[in-house]
N, C-alpha and C positions, 0 to 999 in steps of 0.2 A: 234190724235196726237201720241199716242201708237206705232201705226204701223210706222209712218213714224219716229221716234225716234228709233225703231227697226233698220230699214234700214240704218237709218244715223249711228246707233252706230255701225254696225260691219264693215262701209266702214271707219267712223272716226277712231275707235278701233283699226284697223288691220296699217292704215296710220300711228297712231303717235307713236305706239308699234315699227312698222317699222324702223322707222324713228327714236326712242330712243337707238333702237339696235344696228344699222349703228354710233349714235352718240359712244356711250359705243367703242365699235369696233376701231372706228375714234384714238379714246384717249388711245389705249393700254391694253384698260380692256378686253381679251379677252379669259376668264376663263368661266364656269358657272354661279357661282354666280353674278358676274354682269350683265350680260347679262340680268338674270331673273331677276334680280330689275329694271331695265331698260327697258323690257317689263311690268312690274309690274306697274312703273311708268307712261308708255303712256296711260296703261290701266285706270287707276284711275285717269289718267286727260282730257281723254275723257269722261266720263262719265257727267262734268259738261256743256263742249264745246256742246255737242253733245243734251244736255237739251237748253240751249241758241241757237242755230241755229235751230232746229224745233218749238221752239217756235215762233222765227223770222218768220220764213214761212208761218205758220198758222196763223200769225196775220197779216199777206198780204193782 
């Protein structure tokens, strides 16, 4: 499960990082500081996502 939580986390990681930045972006915040709390943010909320869907799989 190691490995394939690996795999998913830097495909999940990079996706909702992405995707927080674009958000930030969206709304005006378009300084440093937010930006990187907003990649900060996808990061750290992938981390749980990315434990729940490898688990899912393995228990297929």
């Amino acid at each position: 499960m190691n490995r394939l939580a690996g795999i998913l986390f830097s495909l999940i990681s990079t996706t909702l990082m992405g995707v927080a930045v674009v958000v930030a972006l969206t709304i005006g915040m378009d300084t440093l500081k937010p930006i990187l709390v907003a990649a900060a943010i996808g990061f750290v909320v992938s981390i749980p996502i990315t434990w729940v869907i490898s688990k899912k799989i393995v228990d297929l």
